[in-house]
C-alpha positions in Angstrom: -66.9 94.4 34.9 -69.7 92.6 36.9 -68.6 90.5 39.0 -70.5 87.7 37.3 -68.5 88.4 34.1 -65.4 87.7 36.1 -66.3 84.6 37.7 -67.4 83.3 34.1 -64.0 85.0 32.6 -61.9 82.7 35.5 -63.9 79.7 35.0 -62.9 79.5 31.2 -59.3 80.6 31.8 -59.1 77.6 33.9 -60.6 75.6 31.7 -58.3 76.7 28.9 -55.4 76.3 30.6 -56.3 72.5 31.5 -57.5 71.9 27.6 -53.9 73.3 26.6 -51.8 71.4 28.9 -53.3 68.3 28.0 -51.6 66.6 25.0 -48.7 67.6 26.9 -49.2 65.3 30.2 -51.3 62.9 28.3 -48.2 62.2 26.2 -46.1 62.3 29.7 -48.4 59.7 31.1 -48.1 57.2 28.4 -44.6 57.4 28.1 -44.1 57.0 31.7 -46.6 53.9 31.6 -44.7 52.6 28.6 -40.8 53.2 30.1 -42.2 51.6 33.9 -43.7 48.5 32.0 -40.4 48.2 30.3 -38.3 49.1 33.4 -40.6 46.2 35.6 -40.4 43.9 32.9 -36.2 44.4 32.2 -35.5 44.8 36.2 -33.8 48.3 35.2 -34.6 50.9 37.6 -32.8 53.6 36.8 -34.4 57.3 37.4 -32.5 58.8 34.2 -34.0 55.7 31.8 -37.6 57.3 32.9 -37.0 60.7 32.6 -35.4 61.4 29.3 -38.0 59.5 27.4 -40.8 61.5 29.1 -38.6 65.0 28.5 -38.0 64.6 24.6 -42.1 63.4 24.0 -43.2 66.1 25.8 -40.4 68.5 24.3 -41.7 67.2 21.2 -45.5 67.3 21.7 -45.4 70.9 23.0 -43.3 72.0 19.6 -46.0 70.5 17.6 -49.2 71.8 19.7 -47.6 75.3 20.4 -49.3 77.1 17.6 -52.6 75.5 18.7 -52.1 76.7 22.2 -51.2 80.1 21.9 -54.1 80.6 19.1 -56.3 79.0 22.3 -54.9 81.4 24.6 -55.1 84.6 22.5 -59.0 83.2 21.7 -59.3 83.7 25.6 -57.4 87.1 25.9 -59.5 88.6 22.7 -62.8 87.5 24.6 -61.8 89.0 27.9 -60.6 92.1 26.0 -64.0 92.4 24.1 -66.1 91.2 26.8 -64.7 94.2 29.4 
């Protein structure tokens, strides 16, 4: 393997790994925004109120996507594989 070929292989491993992680901390942020406007605007400050919220949506959200993401990453694998 050239040494090229590697650098492009890492670069898109990267960059699938940052595609399939996203729905899962975009859903984290927004319900993190969502529970701290509700926590500001009730005067609750509890950590727990924040955390379970964020734990079942992105719980949920990687149930859903995880077909998607391992069909992603076995996309990757096949083209490394081939591409050697």
């Amino acid at each position: 393997m050239a040494e090229t070929q590697l650098v492009e292989l890492v670069r898109e491993a990267i960059l699938a790994g940052c595609l399939v992680l996203l729905p899962v901390l975009a859903a984290g942020f927004a319900v993190a925004f969502l529970v701290g406007l509700v926590q500001a605007a009730t005067g609750i400050h509890e950590p727990v109120v924040g955390l379970l919220p964020r734990l079942v949506v992105m719980t949920a959200v990687l149930l859903v996507t995880l077909p998607w993401m391992v069909e992603r990453l076995a996309e990757l694998f096949r083209s490394a594989v081939v591409g050697s």
